[in-house]
N, C-alpha and C positions, 0 to 999 in steps of 0.2 A: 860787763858780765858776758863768758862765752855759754852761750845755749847751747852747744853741742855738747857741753863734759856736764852740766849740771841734769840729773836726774829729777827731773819734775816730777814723774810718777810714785815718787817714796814722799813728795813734800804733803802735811796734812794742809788741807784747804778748807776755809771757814764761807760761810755765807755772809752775806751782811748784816740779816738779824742774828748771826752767831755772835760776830764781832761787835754790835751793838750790844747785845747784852753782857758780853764782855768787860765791856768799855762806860756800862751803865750810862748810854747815851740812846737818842731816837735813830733809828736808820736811814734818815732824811739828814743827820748829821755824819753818818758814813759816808752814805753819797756825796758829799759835799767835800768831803776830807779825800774822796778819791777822786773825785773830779776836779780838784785842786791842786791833785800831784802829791800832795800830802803822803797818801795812803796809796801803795803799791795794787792793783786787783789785776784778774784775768777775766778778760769778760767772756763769758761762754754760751752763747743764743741770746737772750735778753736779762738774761742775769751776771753778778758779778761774783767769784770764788775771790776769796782775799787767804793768799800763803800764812802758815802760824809766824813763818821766820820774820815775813815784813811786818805785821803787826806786833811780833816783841822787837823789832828792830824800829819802829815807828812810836815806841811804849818808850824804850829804852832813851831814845836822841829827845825824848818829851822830859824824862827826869833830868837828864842833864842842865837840862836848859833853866830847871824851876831850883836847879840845887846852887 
């Protein structure tokens, strides 16, 4: 992935309780899933913003797998 051509600033960004309730899981299993390489985040002071594209792109390679 080149950082220099992707505009981060247009991408929407979720929290980890966003994406938890999303995902109708606890946010002790977000962190897990992103601390595991699983799940793509950006960590921003002591919190984590997680991209909408990594999470339907981490949604998307999960149905694959169960079909």
């Amino acid at each position: 992935m080149d950082l220099t051509t992707t505009d981060y600033s247009k991408a929407k960004f979720y929290t980890v309780a966003e994406v938890a309730q999303l995902l109708r899981v606890s946010n002790m299993t977000v962190y897990r899933l992103i601390n595991s390489g699983q799940l793509a985040a950006v960590r921003v002071g002591k919190s984590y913003r997680l991209r909408e594209e990594d999470v339907n792109r981490y949604l998307a390679a999960r149905f694959t797998e169960a079909g």
